[in-house]
PQR file with spaces between the fields and no chain letter, atoms N, CA, C, O and H, PARSE charges and radii, in Angstrom:
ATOM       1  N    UNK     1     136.097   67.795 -154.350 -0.4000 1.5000
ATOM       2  CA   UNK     1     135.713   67.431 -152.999 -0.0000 2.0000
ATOM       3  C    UNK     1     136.275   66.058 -152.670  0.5500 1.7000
ATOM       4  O    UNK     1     136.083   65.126 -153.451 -0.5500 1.4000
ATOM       5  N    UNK     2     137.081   65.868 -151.348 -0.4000 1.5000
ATOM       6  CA   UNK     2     137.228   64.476 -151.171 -0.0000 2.0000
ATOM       7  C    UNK     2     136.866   63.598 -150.495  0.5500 1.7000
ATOM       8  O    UNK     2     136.793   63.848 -149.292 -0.5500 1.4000
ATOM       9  H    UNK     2     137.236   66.625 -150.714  0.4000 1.0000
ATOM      10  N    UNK     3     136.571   62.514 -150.866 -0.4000 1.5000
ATOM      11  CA   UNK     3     136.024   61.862 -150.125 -0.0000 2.0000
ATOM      12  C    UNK     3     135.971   61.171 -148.851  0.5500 1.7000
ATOM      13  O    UNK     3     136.969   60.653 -148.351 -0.5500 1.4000
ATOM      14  H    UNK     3     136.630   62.311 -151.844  0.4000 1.0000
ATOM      15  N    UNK     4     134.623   61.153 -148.228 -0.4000 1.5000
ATOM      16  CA   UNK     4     134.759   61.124 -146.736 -0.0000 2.0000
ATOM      17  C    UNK     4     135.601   59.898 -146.225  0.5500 1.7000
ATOM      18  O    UNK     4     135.722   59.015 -147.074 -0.5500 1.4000
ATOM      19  H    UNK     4     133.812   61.574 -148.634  0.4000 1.0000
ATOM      20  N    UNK     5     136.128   59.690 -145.174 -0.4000 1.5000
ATOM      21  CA   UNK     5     136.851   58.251 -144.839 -0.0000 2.0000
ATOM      22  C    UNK     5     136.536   58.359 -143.591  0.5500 1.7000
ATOM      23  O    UNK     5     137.305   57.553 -143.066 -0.5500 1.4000
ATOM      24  H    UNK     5     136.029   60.408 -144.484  0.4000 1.0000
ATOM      25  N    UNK     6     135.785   58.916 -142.593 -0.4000 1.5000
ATOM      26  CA   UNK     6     135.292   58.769 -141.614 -0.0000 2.0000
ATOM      27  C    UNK     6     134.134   59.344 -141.205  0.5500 1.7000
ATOM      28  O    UNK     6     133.586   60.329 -141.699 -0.5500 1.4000
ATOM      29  H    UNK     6     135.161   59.571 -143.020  0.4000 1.0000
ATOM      30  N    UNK     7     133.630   58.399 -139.873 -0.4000 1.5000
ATOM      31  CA   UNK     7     131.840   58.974 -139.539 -0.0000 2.0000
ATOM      32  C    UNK     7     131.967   60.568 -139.158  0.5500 1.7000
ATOM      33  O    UNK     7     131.124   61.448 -139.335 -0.5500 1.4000
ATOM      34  H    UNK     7     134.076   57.599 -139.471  0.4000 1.0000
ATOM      35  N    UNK     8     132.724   60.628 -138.824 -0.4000 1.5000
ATOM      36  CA   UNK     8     132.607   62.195 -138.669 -0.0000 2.0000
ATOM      37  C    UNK     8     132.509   63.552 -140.353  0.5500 1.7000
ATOM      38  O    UNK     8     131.900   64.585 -140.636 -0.5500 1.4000
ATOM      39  H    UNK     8     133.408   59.913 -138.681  0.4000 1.0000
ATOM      40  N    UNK     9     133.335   62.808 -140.876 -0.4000 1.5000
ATOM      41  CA   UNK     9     133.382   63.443 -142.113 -0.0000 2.0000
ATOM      42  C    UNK     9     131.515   63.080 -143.233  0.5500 1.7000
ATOM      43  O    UNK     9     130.837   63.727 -144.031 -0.5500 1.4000
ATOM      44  H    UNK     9     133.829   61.970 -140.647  0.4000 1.0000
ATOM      45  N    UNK    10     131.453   61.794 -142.630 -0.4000 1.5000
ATOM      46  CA   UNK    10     130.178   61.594 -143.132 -0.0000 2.0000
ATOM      47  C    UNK    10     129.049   62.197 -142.700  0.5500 1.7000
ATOM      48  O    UNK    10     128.060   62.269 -143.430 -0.5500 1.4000
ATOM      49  H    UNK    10     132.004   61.269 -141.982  0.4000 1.0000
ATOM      50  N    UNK    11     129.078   62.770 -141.282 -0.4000 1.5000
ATOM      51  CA   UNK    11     127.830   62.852 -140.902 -0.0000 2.0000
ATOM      52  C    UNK    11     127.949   64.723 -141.325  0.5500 1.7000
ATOM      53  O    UNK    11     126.929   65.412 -141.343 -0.5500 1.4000
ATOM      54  H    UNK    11     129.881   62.711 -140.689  0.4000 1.0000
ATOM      55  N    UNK    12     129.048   65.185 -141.568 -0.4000 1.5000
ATOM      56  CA   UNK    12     129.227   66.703 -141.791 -0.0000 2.0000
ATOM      57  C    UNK    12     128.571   66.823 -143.112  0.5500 1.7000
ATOM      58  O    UNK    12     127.791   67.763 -143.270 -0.5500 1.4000
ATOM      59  H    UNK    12     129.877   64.625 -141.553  0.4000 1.0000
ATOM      60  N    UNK    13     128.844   65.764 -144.348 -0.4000 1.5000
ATOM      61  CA   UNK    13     128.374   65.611 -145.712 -0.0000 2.0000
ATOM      62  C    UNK    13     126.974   65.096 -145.730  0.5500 1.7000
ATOM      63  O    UNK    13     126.370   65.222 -146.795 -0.5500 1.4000
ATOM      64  H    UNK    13     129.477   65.000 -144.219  0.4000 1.0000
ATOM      65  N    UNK    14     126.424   64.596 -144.832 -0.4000 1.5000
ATOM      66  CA   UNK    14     124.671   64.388 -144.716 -0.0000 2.0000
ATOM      67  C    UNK    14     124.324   66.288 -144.140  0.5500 1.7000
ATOM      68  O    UNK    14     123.687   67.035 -144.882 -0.5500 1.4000
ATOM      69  H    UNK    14     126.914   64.494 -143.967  0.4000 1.0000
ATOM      70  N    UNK    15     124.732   66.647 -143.114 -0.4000 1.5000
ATOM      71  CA   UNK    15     124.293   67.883 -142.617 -0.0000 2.0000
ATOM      72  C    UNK    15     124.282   68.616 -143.674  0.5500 1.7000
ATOM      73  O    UNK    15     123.325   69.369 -143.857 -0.5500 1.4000
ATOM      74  H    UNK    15     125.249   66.040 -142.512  0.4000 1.0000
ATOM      75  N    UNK    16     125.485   68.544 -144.718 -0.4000 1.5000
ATOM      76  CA   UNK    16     125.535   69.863 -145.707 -0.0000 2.0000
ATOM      77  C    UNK    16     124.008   69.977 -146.630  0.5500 1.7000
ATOM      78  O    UNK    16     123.247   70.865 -147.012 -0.5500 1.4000
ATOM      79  H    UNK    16     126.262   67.932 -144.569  0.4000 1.0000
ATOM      80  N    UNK    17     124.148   68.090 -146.721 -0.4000 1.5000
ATOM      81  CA   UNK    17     122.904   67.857 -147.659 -0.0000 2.0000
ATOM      82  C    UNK    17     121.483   68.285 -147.207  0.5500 1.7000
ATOM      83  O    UNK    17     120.697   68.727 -148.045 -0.5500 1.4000
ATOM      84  H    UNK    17     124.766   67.368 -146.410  0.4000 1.0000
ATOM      85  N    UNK    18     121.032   68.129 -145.515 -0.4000 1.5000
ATOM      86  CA   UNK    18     120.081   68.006 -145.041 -0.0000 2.0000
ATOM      87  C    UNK    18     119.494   70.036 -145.121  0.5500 1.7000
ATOM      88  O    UNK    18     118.374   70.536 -145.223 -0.5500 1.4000
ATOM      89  H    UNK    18     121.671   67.770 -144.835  0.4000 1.0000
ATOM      90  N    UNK    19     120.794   70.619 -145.019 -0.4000 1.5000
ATOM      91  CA   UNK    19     121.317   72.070 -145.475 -0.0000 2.0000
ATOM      92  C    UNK    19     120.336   72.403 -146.553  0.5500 1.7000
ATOM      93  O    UNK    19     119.237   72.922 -146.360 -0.5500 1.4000
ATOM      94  H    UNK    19     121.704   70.212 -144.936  0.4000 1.0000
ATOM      95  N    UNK    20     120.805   72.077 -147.630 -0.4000 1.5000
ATOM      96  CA   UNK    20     120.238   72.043 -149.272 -0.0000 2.0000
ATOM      97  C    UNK    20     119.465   71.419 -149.070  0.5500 1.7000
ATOM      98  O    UNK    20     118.730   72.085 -149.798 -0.5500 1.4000
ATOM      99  H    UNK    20     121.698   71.655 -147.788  0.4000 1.0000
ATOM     100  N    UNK    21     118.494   70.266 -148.544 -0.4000 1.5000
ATOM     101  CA   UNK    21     117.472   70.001 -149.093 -0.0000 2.0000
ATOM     102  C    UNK    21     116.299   70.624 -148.446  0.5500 1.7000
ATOM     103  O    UNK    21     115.151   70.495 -148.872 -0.5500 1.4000
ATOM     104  H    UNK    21     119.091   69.725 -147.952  0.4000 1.0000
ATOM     105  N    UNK    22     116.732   71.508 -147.086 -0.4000 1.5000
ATOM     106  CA   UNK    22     116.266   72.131 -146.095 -0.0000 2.0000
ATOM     107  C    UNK    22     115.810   73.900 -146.908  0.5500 1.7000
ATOM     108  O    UNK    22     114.973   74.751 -146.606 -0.5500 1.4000
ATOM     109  H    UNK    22     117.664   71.613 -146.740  0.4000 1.0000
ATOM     110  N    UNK    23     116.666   73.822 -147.811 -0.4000 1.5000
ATOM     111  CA   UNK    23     117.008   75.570 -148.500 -0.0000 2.0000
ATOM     112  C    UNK    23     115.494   75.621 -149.594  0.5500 1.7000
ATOM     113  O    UNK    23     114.622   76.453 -149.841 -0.5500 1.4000
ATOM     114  H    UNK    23     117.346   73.130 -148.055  0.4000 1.0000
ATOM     115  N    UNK    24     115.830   74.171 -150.038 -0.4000 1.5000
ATOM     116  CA   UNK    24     114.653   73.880 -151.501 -0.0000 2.0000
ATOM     117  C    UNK    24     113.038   73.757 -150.511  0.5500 1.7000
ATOM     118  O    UNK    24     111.885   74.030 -150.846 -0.5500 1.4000
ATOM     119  H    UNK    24     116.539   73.494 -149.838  0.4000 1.0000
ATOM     120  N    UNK    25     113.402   73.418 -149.676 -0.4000 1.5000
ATOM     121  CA   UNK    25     111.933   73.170 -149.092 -0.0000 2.0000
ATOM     122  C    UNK    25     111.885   71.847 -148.820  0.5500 1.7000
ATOM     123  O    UNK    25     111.102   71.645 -147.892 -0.5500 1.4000
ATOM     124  H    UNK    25     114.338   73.196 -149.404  0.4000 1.0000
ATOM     125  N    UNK    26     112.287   71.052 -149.150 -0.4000 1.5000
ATOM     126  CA   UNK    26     112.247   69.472 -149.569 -0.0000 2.0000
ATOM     127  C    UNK    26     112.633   68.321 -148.278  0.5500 1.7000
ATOM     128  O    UNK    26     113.737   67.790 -148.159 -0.5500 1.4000
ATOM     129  H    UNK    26     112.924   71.215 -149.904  0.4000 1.0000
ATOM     130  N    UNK    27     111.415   68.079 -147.340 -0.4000 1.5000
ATOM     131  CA   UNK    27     111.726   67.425 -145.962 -0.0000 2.0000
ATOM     132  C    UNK    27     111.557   66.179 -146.276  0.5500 1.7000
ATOM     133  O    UNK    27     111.434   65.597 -145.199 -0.5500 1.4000
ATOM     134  H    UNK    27     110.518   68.511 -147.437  0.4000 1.0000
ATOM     135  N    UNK    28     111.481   65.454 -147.095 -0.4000 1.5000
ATOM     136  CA   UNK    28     110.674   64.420 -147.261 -0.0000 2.0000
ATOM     137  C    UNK    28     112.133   63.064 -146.827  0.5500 1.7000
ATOM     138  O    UNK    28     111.858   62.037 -146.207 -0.5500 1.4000
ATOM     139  H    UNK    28     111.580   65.927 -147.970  0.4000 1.0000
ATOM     140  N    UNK    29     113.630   63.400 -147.326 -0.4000 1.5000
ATOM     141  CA   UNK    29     114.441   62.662 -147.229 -0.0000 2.0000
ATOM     142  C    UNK    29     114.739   62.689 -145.571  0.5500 1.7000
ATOM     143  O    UNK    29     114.970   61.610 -145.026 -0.5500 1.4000
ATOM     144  H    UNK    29     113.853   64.234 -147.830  0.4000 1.0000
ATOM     145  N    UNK    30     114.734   63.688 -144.924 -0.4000 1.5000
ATOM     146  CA   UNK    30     114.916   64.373 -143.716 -0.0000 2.0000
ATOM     147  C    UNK    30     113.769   63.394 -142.867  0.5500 1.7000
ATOM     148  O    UNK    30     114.295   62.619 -142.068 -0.5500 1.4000
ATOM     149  H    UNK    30     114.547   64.565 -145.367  0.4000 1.0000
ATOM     150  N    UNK    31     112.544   63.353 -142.936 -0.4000 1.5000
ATOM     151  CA   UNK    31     111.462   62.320 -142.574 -0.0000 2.0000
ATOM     152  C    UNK    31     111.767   60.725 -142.672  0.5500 1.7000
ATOM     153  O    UNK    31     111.605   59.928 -141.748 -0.5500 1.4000
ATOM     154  H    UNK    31     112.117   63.983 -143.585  0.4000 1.0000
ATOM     155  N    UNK    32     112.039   60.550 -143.422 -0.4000 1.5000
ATOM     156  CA   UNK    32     112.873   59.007 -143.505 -0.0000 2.0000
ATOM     157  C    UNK    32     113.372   58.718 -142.955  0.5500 1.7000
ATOM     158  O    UNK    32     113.352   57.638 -142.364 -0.5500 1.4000
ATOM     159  H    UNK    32     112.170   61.197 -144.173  0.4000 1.0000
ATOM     160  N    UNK    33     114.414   59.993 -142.863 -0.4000 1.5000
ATOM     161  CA   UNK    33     116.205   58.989 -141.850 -0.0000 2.0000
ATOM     162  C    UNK    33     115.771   59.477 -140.474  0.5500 1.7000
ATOM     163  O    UNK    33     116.228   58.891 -139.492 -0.5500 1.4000
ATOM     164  H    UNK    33     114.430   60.870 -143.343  0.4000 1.0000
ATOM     165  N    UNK    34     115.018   60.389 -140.329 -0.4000 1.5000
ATOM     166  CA   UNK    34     114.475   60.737 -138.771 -0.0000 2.0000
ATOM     167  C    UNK    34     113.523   59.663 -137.777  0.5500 1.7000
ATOM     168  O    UNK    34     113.383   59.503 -136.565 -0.5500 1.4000
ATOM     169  H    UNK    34     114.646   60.865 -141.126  0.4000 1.0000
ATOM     170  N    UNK    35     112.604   58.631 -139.831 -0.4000 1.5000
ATOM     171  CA   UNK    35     111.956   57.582 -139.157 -0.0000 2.0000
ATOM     172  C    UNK    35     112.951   56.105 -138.423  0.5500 1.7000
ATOM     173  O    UNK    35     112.523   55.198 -137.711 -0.5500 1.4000
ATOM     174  H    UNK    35     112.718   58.760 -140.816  0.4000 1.0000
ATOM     175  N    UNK    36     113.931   56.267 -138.779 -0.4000 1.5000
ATOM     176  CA   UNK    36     114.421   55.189 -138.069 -0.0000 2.0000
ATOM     177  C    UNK    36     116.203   55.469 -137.048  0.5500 1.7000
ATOM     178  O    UNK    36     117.293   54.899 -136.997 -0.5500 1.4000
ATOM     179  H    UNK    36     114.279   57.005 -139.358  0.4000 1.0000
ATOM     180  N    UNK    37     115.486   56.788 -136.351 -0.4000 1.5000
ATOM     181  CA   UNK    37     116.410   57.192 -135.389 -0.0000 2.0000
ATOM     182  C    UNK    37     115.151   56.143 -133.822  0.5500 1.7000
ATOM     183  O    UNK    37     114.050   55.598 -133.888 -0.5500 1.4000
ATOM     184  H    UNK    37     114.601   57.251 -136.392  0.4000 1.0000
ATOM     185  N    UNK    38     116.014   56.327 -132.836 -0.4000 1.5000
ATOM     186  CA   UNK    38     115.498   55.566 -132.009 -0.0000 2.0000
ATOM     187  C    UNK    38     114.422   57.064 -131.474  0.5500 1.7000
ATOM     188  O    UNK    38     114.809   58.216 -131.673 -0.5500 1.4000
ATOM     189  H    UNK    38     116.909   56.770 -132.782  0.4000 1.0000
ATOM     190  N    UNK    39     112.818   56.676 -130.665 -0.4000 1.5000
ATOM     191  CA   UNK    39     112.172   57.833 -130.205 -0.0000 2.0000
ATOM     192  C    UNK    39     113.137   58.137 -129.108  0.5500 1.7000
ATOM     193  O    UNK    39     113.553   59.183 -129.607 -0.5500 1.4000
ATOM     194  H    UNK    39     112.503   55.740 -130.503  0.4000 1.0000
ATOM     195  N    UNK    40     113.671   58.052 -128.230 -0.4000 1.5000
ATOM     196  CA   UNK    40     114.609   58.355 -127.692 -0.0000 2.0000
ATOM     197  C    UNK    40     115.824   59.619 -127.618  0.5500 1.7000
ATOM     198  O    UNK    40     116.364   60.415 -126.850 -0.5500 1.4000
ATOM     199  H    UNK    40     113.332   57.203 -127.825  0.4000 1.0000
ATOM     200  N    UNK    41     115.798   59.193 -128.875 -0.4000 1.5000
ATOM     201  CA   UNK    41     116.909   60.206 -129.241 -0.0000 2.0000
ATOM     202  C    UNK    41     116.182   61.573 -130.063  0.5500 1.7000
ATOM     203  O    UNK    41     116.556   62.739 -129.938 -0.5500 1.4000
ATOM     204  H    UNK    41     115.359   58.547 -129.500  0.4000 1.0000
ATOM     205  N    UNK    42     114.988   61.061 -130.975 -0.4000 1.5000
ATOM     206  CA   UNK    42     114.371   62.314 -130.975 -0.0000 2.0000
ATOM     207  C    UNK    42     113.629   63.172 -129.568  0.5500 1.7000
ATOM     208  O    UNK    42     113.856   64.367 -129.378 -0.5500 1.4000
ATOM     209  H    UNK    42     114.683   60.114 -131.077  0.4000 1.0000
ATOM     210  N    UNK    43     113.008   62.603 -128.936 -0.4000 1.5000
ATOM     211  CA   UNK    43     112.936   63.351 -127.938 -0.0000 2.0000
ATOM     212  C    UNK    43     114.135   64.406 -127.471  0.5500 1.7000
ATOM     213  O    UNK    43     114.062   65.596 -127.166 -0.5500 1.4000
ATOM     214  H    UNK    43     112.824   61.632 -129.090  0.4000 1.0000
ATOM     215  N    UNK    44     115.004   63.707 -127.522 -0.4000 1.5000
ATOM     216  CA   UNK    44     116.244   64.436 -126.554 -0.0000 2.0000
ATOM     217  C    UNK    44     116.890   65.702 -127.649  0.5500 1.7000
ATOM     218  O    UNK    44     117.508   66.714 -127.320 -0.5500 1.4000
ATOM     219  H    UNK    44     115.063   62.740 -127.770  0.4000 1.0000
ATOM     220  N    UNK    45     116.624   65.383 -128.610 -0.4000 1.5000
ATOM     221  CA   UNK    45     116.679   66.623 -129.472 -0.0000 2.0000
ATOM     222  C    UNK    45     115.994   67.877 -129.813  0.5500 1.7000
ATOM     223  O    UNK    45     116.282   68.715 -130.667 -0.5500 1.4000
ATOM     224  H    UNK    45     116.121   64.560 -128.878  0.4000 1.0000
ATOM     225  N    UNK    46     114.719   67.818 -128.698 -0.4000 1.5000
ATOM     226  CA   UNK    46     113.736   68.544 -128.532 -0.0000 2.0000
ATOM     227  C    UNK    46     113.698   68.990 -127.421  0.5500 1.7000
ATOM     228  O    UNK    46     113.672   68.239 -126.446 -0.5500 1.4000
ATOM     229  H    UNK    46     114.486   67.137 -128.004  0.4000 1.0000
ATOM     230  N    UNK    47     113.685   70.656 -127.284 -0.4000 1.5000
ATOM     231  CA   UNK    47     113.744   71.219 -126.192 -0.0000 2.0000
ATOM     232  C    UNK    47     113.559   70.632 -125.120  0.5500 1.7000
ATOM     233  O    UNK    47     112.734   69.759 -125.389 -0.5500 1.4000
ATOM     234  H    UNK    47     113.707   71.266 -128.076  0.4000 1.0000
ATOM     235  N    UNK    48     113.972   70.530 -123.419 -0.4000 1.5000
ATOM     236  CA   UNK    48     113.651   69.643 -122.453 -0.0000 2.0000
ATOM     237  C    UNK    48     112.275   70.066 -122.054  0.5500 1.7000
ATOM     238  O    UNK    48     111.608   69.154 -121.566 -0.5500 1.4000
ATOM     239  H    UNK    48     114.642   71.240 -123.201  0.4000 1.0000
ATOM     240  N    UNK    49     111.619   71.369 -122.153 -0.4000 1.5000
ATOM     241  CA   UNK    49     110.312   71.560 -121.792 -0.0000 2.0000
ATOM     242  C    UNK    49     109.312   70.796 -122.704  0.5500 1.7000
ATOM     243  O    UNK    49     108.168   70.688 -122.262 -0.5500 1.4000
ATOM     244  H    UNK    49     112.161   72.110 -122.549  0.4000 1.0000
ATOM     245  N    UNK    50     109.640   70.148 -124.150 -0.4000 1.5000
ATOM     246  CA   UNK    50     108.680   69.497 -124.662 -0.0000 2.0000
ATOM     247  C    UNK    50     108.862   67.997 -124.796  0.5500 1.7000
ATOM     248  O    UNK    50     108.102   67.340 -125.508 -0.5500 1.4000
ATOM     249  H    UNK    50     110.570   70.236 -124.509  0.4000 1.0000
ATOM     250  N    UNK    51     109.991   67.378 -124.030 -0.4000 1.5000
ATOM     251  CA   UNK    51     109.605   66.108 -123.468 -0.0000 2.0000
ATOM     252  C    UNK    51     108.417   65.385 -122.718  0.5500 1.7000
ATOM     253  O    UNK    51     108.033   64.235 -122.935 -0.5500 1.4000
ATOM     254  H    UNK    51     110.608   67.912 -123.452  0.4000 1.0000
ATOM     255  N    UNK    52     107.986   66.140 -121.936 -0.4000 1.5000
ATOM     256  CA   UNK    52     106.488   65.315 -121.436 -0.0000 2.0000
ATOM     257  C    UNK    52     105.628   65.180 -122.510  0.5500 1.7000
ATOM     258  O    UNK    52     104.843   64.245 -122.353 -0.5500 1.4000
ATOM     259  H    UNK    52     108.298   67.074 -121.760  0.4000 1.0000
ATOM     260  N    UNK    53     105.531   65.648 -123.307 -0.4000 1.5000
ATOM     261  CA   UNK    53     104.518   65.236 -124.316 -0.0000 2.0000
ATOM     262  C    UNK    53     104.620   64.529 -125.144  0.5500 1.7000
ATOM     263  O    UNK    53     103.701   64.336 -125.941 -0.5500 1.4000
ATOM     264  H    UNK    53     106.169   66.407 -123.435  0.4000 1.0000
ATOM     265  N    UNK    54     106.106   63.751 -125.228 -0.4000 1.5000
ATOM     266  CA   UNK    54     106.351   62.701 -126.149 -0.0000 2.0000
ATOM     267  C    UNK    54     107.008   61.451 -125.459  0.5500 1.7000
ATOM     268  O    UNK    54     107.244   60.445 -126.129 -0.5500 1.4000
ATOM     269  H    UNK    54     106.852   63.907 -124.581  0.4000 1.0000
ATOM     270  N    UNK    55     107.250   61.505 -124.362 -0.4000 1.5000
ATOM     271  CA   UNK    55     107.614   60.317 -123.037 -0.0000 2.0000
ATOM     272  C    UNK    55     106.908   58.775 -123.532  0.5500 1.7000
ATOM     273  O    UNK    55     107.344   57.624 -123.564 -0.5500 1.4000
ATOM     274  H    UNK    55     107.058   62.322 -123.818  0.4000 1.0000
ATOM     275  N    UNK    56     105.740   59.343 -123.848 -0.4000 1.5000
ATOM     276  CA   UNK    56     104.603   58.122 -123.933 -0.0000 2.0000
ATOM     277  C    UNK    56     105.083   57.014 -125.051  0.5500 1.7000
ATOM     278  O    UNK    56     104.733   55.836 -125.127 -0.5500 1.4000
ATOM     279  H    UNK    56     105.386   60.278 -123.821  0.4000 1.0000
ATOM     280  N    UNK    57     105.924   57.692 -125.838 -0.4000 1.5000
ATOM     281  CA   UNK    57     106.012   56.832 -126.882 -0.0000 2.0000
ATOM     282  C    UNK    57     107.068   56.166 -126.687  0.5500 1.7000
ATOM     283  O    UNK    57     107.022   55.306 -127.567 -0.5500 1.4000
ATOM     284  H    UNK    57     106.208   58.649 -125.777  0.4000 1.0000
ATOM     285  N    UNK    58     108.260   55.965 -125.927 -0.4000 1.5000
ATOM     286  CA   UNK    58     109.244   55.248 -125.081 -0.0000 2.0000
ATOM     287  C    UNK    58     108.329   53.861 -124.797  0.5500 1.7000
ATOM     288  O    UNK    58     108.362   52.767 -125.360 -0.5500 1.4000
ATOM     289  H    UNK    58     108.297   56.663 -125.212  0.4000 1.0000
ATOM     290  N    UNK    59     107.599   54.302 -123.823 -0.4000 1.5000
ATOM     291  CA   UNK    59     107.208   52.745 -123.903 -0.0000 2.0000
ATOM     292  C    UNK    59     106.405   52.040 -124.812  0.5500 1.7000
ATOM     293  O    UNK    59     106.267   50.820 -124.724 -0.5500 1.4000
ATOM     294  H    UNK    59     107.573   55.191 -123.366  0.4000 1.0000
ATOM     295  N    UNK    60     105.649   52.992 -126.028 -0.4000 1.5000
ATOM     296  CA   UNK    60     104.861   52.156 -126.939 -0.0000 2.0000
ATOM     297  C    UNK    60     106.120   51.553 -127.861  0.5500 1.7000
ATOM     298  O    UNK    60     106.064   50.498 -128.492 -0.5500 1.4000
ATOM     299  H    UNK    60     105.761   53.983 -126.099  0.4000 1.0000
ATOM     300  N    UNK    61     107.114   52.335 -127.809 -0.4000 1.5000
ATOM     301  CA   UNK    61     108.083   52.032 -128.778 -0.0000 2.0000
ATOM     302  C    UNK    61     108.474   50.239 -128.143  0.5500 1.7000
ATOM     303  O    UNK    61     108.273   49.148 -128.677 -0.5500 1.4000
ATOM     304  H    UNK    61     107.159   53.193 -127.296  0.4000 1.0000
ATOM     305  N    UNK    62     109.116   50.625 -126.756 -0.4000 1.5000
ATOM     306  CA   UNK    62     109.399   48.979 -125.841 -0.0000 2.0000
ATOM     307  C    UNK    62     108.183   48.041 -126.137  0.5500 1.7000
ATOM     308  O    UNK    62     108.408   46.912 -126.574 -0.5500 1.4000
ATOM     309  H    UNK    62     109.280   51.511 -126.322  0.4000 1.0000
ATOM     310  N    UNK    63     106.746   48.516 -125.890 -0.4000 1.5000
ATOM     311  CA   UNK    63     106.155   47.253 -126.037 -0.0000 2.0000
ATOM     312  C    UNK    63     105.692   46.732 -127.412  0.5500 1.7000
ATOM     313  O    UNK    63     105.203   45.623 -127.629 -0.5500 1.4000
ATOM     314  H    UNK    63     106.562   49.433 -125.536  0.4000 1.0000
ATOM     315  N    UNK    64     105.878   47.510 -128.118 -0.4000 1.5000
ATOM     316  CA   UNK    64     105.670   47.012 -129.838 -0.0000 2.0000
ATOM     317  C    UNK    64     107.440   46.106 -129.883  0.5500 1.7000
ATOM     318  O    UNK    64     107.500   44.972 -130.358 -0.5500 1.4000
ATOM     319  H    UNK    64     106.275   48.410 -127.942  0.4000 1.0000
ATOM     320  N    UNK    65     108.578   46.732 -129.395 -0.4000 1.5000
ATOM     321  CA   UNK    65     109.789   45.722 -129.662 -0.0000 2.0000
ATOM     322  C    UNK    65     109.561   44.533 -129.166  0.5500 1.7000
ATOM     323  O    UNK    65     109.652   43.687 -130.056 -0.5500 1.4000
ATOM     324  H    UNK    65     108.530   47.653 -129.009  0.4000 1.0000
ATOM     325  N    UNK    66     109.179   43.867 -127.631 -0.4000 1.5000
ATOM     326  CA   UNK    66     108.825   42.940 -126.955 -0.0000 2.0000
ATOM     327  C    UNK    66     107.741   41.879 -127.856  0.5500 1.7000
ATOM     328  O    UNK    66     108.042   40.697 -128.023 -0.5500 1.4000
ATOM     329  H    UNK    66     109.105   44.554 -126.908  0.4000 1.0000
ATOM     330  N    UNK    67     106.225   42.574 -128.499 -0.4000 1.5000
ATOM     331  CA   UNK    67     105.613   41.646 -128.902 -0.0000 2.0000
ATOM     332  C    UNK    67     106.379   41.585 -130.439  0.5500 1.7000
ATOM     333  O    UNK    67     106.186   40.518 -131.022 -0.5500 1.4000
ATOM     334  H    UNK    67     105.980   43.534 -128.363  0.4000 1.0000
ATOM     335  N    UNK    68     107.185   42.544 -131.142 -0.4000 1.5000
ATOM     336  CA   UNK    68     107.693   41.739 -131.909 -0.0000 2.0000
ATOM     337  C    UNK    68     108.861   40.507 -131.925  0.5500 1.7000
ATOM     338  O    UNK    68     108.997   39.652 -132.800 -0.5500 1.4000
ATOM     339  H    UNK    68     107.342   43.411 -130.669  0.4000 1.0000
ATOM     340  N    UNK    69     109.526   40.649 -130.896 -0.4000 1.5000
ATOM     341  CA   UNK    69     110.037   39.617 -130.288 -0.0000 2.0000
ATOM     342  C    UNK    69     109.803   38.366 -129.950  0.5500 1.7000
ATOM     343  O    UNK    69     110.362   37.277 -130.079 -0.5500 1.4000
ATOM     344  H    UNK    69     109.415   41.344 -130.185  0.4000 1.0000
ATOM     345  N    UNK    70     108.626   38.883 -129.384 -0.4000 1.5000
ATOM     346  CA   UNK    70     107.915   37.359 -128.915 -0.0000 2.0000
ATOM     347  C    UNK    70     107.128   36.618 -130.126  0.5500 1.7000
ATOM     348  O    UNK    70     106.622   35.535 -129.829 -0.5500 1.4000
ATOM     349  H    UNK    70     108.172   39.768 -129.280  0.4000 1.0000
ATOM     350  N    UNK    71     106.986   37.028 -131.306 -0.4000 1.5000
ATOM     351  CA   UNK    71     105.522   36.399 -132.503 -0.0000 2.0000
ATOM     352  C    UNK    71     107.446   36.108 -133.348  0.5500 1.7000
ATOM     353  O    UNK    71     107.517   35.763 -134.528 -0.5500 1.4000
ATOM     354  H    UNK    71     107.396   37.908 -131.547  0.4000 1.0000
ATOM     355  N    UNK    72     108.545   36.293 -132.627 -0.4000 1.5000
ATOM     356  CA   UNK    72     109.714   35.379 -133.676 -0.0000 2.0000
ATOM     357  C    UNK    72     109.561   33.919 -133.155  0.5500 1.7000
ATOM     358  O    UNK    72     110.225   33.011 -133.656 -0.5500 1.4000
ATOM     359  H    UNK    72     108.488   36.573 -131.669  0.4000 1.0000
């Protein structure tokens, strides 16, 4: 196998993995890298009919960035 030399080639070699670890049962690595995608972008990866129910967290997400901002 050779090795990746670009984001595109990288993100095909995480999918294969997310693949296999998806086959074993095993979400737990999948939960991690999902925890530090922006809520944003998970939303938008979720059907458009089940956006209203996760909207809310857009702005808890903004105002937790702001007061961490402000206590620098």
């Amino acid at each position: 196998m050779k090795t990746p030399k670009t984001k595109e080639e990288l993100i095909d070699r995480v999918v294969d993995q997310i693949k296999l670890d998806v086959r074993c049962g095993d979400y737990s690595a999948i939960q991690e890298l999902m925890k530090l995608c922006p809520v944003e972008n998970l939303i938008a990866f979720l059907p458009e009919v089940d956006w209203r129910h996760f909207t809310h967290l857009v702005t808890e997400e903004y105002l937790k960035k702001e007061k961490d901002e402000s206590a620098s």
